[in-house]
C-alpha distance (Angstrom), angle and dihedral (degrees) to the residues before:
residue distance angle dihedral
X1 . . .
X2 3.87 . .
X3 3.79 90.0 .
X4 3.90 92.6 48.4
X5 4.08 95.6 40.5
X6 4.48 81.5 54.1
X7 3.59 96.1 48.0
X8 4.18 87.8 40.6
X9 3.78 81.9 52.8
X10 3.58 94.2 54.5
X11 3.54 97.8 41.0
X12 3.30 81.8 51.7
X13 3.45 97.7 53.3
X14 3.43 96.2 49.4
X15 3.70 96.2 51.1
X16 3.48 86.3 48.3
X17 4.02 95.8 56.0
X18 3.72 89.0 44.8
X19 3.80 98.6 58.2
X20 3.47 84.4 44.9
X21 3.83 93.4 55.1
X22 3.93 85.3 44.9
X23 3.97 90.8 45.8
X24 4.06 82.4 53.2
X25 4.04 96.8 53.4
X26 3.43 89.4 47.1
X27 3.68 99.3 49.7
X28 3.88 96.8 45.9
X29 4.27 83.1 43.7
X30 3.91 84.7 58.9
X31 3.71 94.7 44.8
X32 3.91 86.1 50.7
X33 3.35 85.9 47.7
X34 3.87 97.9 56.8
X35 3.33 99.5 39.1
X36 3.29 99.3 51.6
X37 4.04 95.5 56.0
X38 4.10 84.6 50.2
X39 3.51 89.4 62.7
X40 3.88 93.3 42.9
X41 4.46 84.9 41.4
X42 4.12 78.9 57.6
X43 3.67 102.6 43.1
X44 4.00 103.7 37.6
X45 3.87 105.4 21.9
X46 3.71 92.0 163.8
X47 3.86 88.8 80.2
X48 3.49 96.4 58.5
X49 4.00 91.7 47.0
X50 3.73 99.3 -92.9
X51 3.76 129.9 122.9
X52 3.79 134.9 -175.9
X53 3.36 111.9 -134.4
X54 3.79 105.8 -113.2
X55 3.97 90.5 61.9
X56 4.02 93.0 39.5
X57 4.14 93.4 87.2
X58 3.87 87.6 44.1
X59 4.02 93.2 43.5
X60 3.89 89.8 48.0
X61 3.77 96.3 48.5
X62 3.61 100.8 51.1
X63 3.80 90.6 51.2
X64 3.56 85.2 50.0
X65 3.62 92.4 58.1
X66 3.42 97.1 55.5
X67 3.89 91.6 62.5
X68 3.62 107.8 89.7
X69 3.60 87.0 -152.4
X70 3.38 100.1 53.5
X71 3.62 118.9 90.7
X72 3.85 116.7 -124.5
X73 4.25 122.8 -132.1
X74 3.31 127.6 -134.8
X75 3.53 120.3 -143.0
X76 4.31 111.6 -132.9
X77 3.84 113.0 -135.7
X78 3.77 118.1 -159.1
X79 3.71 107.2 -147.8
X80 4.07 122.3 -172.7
X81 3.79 106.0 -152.0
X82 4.33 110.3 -168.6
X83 3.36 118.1 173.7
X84 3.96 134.5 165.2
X85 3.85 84.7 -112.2
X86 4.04 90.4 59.2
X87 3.52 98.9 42.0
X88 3.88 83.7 46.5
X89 3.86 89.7 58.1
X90 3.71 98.4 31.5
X91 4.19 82.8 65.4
X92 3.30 97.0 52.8
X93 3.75 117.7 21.7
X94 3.91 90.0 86.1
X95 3.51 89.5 70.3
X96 3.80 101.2 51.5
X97 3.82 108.8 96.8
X98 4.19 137.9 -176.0
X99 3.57 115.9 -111.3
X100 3.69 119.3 -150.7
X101 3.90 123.9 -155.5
X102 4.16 110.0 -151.5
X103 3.38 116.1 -177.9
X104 3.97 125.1 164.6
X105 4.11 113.3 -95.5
X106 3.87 121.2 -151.8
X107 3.46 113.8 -135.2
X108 4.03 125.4 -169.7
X109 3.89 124.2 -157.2
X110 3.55 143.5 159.1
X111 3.94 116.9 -101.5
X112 3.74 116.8 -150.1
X113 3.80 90.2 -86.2
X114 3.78 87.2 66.9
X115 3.70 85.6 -111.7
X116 3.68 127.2 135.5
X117 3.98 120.7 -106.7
X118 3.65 129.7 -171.2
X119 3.62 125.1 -144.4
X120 3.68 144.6 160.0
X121 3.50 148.2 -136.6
X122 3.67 145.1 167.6
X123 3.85 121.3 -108.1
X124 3.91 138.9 159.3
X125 3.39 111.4 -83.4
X126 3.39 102.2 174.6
X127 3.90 140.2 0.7
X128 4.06 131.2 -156.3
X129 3.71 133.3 133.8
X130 3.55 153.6 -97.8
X131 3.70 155.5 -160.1
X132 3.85 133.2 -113.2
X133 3.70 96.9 -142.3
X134 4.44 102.2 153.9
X135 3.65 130.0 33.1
X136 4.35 112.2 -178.2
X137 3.77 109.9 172.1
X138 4.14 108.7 -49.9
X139 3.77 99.7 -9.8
X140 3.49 131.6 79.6
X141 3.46 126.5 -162.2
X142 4.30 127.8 -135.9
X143 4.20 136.7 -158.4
X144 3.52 120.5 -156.8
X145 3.83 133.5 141.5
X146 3.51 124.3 -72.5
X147 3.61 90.8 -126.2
X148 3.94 88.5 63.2
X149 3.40 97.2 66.5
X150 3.72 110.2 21.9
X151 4.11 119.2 128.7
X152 4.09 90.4 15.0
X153 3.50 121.7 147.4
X154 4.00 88.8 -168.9
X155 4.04 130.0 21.7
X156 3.64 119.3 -153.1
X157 3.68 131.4 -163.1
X158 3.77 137.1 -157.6
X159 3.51 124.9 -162.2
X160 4.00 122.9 -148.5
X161 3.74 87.9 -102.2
X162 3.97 87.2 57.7
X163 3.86 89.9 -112.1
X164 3.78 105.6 144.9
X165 3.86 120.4 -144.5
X166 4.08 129.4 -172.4
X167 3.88 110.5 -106.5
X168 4.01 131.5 -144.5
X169 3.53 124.4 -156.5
X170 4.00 109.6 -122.0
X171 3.79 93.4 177.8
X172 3.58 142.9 -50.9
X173 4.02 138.2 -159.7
X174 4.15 125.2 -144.6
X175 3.82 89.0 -153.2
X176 3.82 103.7 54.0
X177 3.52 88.3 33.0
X178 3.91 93.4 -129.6
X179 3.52 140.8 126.0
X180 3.80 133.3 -173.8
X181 4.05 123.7 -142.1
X182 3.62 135.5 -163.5
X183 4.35 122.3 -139.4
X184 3.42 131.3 -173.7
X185 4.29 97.1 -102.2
X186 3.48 106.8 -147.2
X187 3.95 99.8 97.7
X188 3.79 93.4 42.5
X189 3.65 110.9 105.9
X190 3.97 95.0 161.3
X191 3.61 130.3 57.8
X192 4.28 121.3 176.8
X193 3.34 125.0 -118.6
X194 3.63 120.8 -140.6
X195 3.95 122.7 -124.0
X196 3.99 124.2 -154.0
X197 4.10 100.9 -90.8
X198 4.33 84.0 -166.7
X199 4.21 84.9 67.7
X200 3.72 96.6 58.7
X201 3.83 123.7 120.7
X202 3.79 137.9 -146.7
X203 3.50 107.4 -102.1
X204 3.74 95.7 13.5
X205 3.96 121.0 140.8
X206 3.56 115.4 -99.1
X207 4.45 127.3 157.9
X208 3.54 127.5 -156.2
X209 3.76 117.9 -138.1
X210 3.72 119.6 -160.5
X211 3.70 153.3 118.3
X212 3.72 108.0 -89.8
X213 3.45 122.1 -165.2
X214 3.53 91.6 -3.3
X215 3.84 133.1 -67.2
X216 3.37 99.2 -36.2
X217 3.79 83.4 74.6
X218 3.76 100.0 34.6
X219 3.47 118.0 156.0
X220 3.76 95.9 11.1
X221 4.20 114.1 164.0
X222 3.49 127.1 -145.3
X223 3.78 133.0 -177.0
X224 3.83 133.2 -145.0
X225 3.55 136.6 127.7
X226 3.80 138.3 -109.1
X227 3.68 102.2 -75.4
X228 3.77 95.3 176.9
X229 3.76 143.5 5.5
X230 3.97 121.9 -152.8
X231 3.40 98.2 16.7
X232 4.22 117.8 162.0
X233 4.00 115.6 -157.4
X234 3.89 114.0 -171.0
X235 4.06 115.3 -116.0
X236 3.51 127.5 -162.4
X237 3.98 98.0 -164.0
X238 4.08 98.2 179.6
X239 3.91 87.1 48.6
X240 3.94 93.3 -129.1
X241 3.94 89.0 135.6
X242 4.11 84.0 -105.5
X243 4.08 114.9 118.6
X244 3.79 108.3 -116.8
X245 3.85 108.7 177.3
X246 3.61 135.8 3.9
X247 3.21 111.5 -125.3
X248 4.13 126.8 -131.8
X249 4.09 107.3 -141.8
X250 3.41 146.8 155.2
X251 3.73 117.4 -128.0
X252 4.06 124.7 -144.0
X253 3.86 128.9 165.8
X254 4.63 75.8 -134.0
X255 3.75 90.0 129.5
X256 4.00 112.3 -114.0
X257 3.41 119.5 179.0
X258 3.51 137.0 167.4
X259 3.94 110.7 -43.4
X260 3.32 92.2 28.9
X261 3.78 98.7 91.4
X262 3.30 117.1 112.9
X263 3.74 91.7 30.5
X264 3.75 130.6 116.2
X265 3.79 138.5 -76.6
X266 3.95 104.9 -157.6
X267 4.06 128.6 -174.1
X268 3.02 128.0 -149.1
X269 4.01 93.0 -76.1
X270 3.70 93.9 58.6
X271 3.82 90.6 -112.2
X272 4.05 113.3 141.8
X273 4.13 100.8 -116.9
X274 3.60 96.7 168.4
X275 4.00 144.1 3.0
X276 3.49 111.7 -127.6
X277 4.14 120.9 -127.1
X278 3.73 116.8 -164.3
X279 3.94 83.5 -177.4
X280 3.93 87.6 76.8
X281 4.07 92.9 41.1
X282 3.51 116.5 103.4
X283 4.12 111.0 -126.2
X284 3.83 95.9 -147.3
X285 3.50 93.9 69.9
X286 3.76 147.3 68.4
X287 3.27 128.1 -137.6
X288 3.34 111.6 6.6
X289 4.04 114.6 98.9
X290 3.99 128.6 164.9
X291 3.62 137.8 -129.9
X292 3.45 135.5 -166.8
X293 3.82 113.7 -120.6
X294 3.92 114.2 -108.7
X295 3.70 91.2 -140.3
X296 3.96 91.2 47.8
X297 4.05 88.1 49.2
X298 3.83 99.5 42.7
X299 4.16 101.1 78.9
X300 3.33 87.8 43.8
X301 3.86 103.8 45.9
X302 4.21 81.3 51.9
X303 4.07 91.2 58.4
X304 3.68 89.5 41.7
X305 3.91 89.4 55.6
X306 3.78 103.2 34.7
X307 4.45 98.5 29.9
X308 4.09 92.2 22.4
X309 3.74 91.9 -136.3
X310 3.82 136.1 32.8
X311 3.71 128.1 -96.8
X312 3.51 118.6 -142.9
X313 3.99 137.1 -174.8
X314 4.06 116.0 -104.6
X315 3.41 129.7 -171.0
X316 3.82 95.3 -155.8
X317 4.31 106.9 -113.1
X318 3.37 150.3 85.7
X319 3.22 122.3 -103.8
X320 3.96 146.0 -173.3
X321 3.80 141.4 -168.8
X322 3.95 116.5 -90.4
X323 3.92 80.0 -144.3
X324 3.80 87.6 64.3
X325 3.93 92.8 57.5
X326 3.29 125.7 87.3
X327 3.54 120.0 -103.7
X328 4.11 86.8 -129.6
X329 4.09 84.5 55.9
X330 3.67 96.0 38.4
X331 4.01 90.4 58.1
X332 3.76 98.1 31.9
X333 3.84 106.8 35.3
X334 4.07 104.2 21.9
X335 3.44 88.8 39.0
X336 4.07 97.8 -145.9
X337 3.73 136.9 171.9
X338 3.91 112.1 -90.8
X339 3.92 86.7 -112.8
X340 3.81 100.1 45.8
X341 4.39 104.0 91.7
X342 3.37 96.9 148.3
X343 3.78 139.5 58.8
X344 3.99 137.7 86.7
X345 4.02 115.1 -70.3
X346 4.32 105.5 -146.3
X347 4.44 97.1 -133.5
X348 3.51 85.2 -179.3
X349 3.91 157.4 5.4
X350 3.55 133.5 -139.3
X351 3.62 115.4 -132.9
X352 3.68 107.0 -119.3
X353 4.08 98.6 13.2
X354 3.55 125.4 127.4
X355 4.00 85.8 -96.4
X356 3.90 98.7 61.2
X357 3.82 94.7 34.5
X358 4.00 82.4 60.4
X359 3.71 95.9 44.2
X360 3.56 108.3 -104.1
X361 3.62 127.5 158.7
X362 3.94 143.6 -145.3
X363 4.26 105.1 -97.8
X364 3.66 92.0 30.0
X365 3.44 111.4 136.6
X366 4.15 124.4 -145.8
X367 3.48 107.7 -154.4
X368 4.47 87.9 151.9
X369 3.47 132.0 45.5
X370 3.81 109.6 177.2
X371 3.74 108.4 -36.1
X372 4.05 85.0 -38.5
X373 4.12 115.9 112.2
X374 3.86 109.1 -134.9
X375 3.44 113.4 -154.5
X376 4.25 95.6 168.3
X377 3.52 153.9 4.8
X378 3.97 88.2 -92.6
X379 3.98 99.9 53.5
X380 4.23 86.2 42.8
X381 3.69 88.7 57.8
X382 4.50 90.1 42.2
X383 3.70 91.6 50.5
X384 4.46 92.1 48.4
X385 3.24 92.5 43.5
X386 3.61 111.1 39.7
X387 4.11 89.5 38.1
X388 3.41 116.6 26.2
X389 3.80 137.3 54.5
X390 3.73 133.8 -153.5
X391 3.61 110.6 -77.6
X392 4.17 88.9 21.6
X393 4.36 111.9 130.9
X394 3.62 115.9 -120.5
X395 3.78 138.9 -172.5
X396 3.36 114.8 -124.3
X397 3.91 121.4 -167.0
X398 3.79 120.9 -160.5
X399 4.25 145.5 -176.6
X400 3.37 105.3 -129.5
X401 3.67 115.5 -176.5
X402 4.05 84.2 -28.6
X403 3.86 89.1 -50.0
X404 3.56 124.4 115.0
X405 4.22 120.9 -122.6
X406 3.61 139.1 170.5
X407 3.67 130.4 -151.2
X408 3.80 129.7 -177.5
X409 4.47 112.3 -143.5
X410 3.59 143.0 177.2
X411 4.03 113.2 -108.0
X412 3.69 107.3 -123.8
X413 3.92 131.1 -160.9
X414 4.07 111.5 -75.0
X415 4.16 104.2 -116.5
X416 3.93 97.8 168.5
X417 3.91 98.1 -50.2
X418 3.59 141.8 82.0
């Protein structure tokens, strides 16, 4: 029994250190075990449930947007755009202004008689815009286009706040196509400044600002660049399908359409450099619009404001283009040399002017004035106006009979004639 209890005992024993040993792997195991999710707890507590706060909006919208039938936020971004365009606007779009054309209607109706009855009243006509360019004390003075307000009976302005102010007519010219207006001054807080139109730059930036197609539009910007400098369009300002004037502009792809004449052409500054005319744009095609050159405009928008119209040189005759003759009546009545086509025929002389004080004739033809060729009726009236003033001398070279004369006159006053 001895020997069995002894080797019981050790069997014992042994079993007993081995479950021991076992209990031992097990417990460190667990340990393992438990520390090892602590430190995964610590570094990833969204698995277990928990959430710091920064990540909780992020967490909760994501699981959001995986519900079909929960609706998804947008977050609204405020973003502050400043550019040289908008600050170039911003200085000047305060001082671009509707014009209004009123002129009296007559309307015809039947009184109760069954008789006809005339009556009037006053409408707009005709809209465009304009530019605030001088403010002294409570009046404030406005450019447009001639074209804007000519034949109204009443002019109307509207400020960029849509305040609308009675206008009066200080002057306006046909052949620049601009007009000058005077506004009561009180609610006008910006006035343009004009920029040097001689600086500008193919390709440079420039906007128009303007009121196209009437209010509705008003103060609508558009941007283009300088797509030519020194340009000359053709006018025919009495509408008899005969060119008048050619026109100085700048051209720019800016769009201007109708209601925008009168209106601004801005660079990049903000400074006015032109006043755009949709009266010399031609309707068939895009992207080319004209301005009038703030340099060109500027003498005459001072005569306009401190004469009320322009004076300008005359010789005293009516004329016509040798082009218009006949080439029958240009060899057999005028007399000229086979290679001589062009030129200005005198039609007639008033008695008095400049022309018959100097001793010129019906049939003479000016093809000279000063050291200037003159090949028309249009470059005549550019080289008088643009260089001479009333009571200037000028040279004027004739055909007579075929033969070539000079004569030296006294520039009147225009009065209707040439």
């Amino acid at each position: 029994m001895g020997y069995y209890d002894d080797q019981d005992g050790q069997r014992r024993g042994k079993e007993n250190r081995r479950g021991g040993g076992r209990f031992g792997y097990f417990l460190s195991g667990l340990i393992g075990v438990i520390v090892g999710a602590l430190v995964v707890a610590l570094l990833f507590p969204s698995i277990f449930g928990k959430t710091n706060p920064d990540s909780a909006a992020v967490d909760s919208n994501s699981v959001a947007n995986t519900n079909p039938s929960t609706p998804k936020t947008t977050k609204t971004v405020s973003l502050k755009v400043t550019t040289d365009i908008t600050k170039a606007v911003e200085k000047t779009e305060k001082a671009v202004v509707g014009v209004s054309n009123i002129q009296k209607q007559s309307i015809w109706s039947n009184d109760m008689f069954g008789q006809d009855s005339k009556s009037s009243s006053s409408q707009e006509a005709g809209s465009g815009s304009g530019i605030i360019y001088k403010k002294v004390g409570d009046k404030a003075y406005v450019v447009t286009n001639y074209h804007v307000i000519e034949g109204a009976n009443a002019l109307e302005v509207t400020l960029s706040n849509g305040k609308k102010l009675s206008a009066k007519l200080v002057g306006g010219d046909k052949y620049t196509d601009l007009a000058v207006l005077q506004i009561d001054g009180s609610n006008v807080t910006t006035v343009a400044q004009f920029g040097d139109s001689d600086a500008l730059k193919l390709g440079e930036t420039v906007i128009a600002i303007g009121n196209p197609l009437g209010e509705e539009f008003a103060g609508s910007v558009t941007e283009g660049i300088v797509s030519g400098l020194n340009r000359t369009v053709p006018v025919d300002i009495d509408e008899d399908g005969t060119e008048d004037w050619q026109e100085e502009v700048i051209q720019t792809d800016a769009a201007i359409n109708p209601g925008n004449s009168g209106g601004a052409l801005v660079n990049i500054a903000g400074q006015v450099v032109g006043i755009n005319s949709m009266k010399i744009s031609n309707e068939s095609v895009e992207g080319i619009g004209f301005s009038i050159p703030i340099n060109s405009a500027k003498p005459v928008i001072h005569q306009l404001e401190t004469k009320g119209k322009i004076t300008r040189p005359a010789l005293g005759v009516g004329i016509v283009n040798v082009s218009d003759i006949s080439a029958y009546q240009q060899k057999e009545t005028l007399k000229l040399p086979a290679n001589v086509t062009t030129g200005v025929v005198i039609g007639s002389v008033e008695n008095g002017s400049p022309a018959s004080k100097a001793g010129l004739k019906e049939f003479d033809v000016i093809y000279k004035l000063d050291d200037q060729k003159i090949d028309n009726i249009v470059e005549l009236r550019k080289f008088l106006y643009e260089h001479k003033q009333p009571g200037d001398k000028v040279k004027v070279s004739v055909y007579r009979n075929g033969q070539p004369k000079t004569f030296t006159l006294t520039l009147g006053t225009a009065s209707g004639r040439n």
